[in-house]
C-alpha positions as CSV (number, residue, x, y, z in Angstrom):
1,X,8.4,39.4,-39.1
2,X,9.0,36.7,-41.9
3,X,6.0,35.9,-44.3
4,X,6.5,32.3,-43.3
5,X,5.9,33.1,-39.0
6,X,3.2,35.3,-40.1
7,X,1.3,32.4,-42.4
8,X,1.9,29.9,-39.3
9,X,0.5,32.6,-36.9
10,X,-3.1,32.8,-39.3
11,X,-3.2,28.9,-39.1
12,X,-2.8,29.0,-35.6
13,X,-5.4,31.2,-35.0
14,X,-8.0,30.1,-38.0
15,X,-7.1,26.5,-36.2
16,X,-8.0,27.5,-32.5
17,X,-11.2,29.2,-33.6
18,X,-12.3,26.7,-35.6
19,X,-11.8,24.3,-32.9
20,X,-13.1,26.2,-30.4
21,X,-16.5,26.6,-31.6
22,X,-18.8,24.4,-29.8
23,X,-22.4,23.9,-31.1
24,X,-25.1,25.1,-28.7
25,X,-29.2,25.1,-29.6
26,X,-31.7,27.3,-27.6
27,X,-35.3,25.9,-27.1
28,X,-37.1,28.9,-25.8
29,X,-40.7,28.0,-24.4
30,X,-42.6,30.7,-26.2
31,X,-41.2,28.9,-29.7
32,X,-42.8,26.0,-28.1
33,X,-46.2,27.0,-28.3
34,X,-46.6,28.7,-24.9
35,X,-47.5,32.5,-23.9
36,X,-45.8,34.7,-21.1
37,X,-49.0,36.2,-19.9
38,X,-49.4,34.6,-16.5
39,X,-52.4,32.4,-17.6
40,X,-51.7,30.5,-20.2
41,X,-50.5,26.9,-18.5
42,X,-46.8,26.9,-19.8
43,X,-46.4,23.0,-18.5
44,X,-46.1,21.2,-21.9
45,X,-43.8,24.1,-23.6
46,X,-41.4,23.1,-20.7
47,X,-41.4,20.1,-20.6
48,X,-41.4,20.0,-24.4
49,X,-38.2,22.1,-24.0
50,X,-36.9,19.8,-21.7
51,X,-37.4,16.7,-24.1
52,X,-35.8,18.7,-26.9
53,X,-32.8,19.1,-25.0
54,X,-32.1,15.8,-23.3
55,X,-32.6,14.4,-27.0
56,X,-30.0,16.6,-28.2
57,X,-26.2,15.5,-28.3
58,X,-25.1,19.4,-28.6
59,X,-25.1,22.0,-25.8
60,X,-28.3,23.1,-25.1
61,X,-30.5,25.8,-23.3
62,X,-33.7,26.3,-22.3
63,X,-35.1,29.7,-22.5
64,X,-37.7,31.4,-20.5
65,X,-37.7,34.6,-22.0
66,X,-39.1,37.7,-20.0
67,X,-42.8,37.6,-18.8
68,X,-44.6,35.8,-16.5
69,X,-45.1,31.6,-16.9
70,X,-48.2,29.6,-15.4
71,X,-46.6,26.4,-14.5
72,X,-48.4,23.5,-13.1
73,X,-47.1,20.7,-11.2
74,X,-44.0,19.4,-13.1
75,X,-41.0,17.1,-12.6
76,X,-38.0,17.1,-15.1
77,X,-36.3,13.6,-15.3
78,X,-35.6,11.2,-17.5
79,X,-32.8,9.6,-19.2
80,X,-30.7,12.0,-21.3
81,X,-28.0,11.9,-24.3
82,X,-27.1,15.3,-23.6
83,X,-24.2,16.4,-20.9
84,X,-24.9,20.0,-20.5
85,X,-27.8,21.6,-20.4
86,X,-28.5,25.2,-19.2
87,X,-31.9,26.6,-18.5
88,X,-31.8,30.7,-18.9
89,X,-34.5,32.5,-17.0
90,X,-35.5,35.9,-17.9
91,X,-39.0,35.5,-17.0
92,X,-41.3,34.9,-13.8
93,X,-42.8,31.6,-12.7
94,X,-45.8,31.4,-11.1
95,X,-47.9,28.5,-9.6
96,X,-51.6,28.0,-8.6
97,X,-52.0,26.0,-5.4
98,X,-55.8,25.1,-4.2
99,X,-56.6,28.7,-2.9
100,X,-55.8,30.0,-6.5
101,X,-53.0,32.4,-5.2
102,X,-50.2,33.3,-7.3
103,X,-47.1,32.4,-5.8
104,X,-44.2,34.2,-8.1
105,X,-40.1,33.3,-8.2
106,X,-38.0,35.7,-10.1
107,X,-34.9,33.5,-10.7
């Protein structure tokens, strides 16, 4: 192979990779001030999460990381400048309702 296909295949590929690499930020919940152990109300860490992310213009992912969440009550909405958002759960949600029974999703 000639030294000048070889240098045009390294631009090639330095130019695809560069390219390719799309920014992405992670807003995990426990970073946000919130604890996984099942009785610690988690509400504002998500919805704190979710604020971080519609404010963002880069890819973005929420982050429940393994453990068990207390999470009241909540409704994500709200106008957004971001176009993809992923929420990653690792962890277990729980909820209270008036008899004070756990009611768990593993998603």
């Amino acid at each position: 192979m000639s030294l000048h296909i070889l240098l045009v295949l390294i631009f090639l590929i330095l130019f695809v990779s560069s390219s390719s690499a799309i920014p992405m930020v992670t807003y995990s919940v426990i970073s946000l001030g919130t604890k996984s152990d099942g009785q610690t109300d988690t509400t504002k860490a998500f919805l704190a999460a979710w604020a971080k992310a519609c404010g963002s213009t880069a890819d973005s992912t929420i982050y429940v990381p393994p453990g068990r969440y207390l999470l009241h009550n909540v409704v994500f909405q709200g106008q957004s400048r971001n176009n993809d958002i992923t929420i990653r759960f690792d962890g277990t949600l729980g909820s209270i309702r008036l008899s004070d029974h756990w009611r768990c999703w593993k998603l």
